[in-house]
ZAGU-698173 format. One line per field, with one value per residue: residue in one letter; z, y, x of N, C-alpha, C in turn. Coordinates in steps of 0.02 Angstrom, whole numbers, plus 32768, in hexadecimal, padded with zeros to 4 digits. Each point is the difference from the previous one (the first is absolute). Layout:
keke: c(A	...)
nw: c(Z	...)
nv: c(Y	...)
nu: c(X	...)
caw: c(Z	...)
cav: c(Y	...)
cau: c(X	...)
cw: c(Z	...)
cv: c(Y	...)
cu: c(X	...)
//
This chain:
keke: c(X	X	X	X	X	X	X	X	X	X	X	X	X	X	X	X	X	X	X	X	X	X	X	X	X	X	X	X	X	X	X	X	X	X	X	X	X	X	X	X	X	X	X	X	X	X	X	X	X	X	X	X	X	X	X	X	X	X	X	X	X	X	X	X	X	X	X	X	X	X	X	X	X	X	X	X	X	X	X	X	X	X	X	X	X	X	X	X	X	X	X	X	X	X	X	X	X	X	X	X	X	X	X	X	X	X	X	X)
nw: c(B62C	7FDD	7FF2	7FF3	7FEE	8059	8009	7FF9	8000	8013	8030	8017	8018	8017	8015	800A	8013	8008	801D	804B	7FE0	8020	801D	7FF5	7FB8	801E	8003	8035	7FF5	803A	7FD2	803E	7FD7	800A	7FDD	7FE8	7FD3	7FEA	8014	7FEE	7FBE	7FFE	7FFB	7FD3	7FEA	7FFA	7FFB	7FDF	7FEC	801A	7FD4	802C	7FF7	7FF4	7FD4	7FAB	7FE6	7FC9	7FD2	7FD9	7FE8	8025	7FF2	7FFA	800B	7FF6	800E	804C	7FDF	7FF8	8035	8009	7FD8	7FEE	8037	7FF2	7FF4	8029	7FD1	801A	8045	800E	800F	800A	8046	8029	8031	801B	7FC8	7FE2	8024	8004	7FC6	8012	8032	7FEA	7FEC	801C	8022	8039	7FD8	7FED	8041	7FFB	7FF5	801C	803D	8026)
nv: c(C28F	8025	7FEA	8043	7FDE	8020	8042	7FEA	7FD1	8018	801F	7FC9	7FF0	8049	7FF5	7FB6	8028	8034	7FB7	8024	8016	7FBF	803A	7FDC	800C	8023	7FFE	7FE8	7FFD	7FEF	7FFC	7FF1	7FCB	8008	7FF4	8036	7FD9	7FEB	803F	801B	7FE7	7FF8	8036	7FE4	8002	8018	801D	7FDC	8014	7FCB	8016	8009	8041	8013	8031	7FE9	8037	7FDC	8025	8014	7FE6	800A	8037	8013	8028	7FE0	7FBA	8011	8036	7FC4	7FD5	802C	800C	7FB9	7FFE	802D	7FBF	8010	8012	7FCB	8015	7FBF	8035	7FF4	803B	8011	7FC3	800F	8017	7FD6	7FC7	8034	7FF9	7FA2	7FEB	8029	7FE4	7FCC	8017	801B	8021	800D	7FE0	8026	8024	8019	8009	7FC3)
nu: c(0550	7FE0	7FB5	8005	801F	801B	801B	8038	7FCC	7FCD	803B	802A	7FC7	7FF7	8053	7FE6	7FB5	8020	8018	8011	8039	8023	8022	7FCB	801C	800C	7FC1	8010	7FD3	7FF0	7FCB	7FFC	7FCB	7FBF	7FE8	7FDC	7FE7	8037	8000	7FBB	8015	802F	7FE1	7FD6	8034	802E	7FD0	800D	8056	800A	8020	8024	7FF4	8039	7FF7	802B	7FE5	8012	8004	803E	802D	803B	7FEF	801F	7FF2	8041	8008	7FE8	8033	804D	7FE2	7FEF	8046	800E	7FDC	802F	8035	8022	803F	8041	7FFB	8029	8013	804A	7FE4	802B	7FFC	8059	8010	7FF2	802A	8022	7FE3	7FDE	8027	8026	7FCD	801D	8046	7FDF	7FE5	802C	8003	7FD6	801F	803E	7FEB	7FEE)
caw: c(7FC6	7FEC	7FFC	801E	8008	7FFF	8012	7FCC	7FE2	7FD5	7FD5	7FC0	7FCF	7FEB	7FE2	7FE2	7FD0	7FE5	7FE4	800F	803D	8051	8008	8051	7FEE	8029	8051	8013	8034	7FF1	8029	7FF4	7FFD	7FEA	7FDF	803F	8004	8019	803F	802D	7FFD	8034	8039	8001	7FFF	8051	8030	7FE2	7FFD	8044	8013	801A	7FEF	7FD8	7FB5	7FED	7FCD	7FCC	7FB2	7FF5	8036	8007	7FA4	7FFD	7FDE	7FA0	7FF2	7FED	7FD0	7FBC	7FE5	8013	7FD6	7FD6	7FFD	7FD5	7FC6	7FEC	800D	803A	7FFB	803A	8003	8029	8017	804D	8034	8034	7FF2	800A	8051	801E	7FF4	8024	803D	7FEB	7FD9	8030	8036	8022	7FD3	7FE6	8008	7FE0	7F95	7FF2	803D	800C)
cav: c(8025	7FF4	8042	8026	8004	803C	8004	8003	7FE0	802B	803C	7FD1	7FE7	802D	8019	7FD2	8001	8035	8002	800E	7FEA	801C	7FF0	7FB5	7FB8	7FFB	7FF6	7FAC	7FF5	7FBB	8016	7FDB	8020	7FE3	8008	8005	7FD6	7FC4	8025	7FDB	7FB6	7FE6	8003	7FE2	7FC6	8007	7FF5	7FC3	7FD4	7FE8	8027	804C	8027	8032	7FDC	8023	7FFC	802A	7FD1	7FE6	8019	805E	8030	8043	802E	8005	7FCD	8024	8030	7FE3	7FDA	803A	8017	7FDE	7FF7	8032	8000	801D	7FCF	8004	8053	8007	801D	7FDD	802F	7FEE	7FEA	8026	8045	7FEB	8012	804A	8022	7FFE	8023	8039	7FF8	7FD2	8014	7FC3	7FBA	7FC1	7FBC	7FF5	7FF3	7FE6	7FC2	7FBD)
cau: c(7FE9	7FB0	7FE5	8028	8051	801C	804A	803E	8004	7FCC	802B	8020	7FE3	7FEA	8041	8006	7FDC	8010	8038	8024	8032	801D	8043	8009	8021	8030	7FEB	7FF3	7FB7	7FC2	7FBC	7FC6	7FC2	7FBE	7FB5	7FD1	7FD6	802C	800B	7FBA	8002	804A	7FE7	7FD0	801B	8017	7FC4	7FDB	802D	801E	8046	7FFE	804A	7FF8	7FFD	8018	7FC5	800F	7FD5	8037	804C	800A	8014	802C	7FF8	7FF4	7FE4	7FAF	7FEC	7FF3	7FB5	7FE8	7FFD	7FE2	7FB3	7FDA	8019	8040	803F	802E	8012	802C	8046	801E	8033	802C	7FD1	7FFA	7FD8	7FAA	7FF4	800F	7FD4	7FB6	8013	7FD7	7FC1	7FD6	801C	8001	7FDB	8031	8004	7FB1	8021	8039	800D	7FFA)
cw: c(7FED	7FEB	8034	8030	7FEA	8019	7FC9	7FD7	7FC0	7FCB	7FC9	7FD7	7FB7	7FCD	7FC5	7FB3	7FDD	7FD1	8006	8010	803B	8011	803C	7FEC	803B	8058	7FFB	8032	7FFB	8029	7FE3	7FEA	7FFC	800F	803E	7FFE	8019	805A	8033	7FFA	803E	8050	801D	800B	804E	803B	800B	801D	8050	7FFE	8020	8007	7FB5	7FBC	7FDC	7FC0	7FCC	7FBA	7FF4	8029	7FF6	7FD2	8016	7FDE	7FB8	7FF1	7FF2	7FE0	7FBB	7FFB	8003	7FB7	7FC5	8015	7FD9	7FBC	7FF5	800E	8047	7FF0	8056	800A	8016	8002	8033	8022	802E	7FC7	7FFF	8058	8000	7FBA	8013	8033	7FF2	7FE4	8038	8040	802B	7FD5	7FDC	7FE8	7FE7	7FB0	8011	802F	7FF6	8010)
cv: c(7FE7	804F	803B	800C	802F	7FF7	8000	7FBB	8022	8027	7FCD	7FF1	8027	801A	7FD5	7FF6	8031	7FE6	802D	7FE8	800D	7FC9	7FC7	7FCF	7FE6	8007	7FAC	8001	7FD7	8010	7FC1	8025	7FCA	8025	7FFD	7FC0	7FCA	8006	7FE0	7FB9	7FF7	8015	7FDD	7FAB	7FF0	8010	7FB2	7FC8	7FE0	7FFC	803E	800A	8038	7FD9	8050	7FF8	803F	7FEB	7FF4	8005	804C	801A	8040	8035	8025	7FD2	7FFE	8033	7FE4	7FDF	803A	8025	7FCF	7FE9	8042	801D	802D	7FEE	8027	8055	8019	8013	7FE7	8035	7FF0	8013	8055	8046	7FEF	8011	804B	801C	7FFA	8029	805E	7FF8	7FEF	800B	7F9A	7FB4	7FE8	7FCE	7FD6	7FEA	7FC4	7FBE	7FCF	8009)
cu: c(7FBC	7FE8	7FF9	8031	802A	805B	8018	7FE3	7FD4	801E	8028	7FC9	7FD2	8040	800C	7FD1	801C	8049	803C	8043	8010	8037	8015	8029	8049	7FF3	800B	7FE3	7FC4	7FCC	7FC1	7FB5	7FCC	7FD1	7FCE	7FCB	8030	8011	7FD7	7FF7	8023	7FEA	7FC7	8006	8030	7FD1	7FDE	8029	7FFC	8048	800F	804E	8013	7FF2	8015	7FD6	8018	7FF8	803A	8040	7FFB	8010	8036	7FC6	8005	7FE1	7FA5	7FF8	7FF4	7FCA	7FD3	7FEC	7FF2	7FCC	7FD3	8010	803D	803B	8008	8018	800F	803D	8018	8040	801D	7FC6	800B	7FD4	7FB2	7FED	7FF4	7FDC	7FCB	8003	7FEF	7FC8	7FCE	7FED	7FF5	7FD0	803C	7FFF	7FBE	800F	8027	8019	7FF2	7FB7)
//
């Protein structure tokens, strides 16, 4: 994430200013993120390192999806406005909405 930052994160975050609800309180899902400046760091840094091999680079542990809506929505000042509907109807309504992006909202 960073400046212009697109996909479904743009769209939460644009839903979020608006103070929208959405019904993720019941997905359990973990998605990692960072920041595009922390990104090139790490890369910059593993170029550097005389360690070699993978590295796992992320700003905090993993968030579910409601979880980044709620910081989402109080970074713009609004209460918690996470539904918390059955995971399977959320699934099969993205699923009609989304079609194969899905897993883009809702996945790991």
């Amino acid at each position: 994430y960073g400046p212009g930052v697109g996909a479904f994160f743009a769209r939460l975050l644009r839903a979020a200013k608006l103070g929208l609800p959405l019904p993720v309180g019941g997905i359990a899902n973990a998605r990692s993120f960072i920041f595009l400046d922390n990104l090139v760091d790490a890369i910059a840094r593993a170029v550097d390192s005389p360690i070699s091999g993978s590295f796992i680079v992320t700003d905090t542990a993993p968030l579910s999806t409601a979880e980044l809506y709620r910081r989402l929505l109080a970074l713009h000042g609004h209460a918690d406005r996470v539904w918390r509907w059955h995971a399977g109807a959320v699934h099969a309504a993205v699923r009609l909405l989304l079609r194969e992006r899905t897993a883009s909202l809702l996945g790991n």
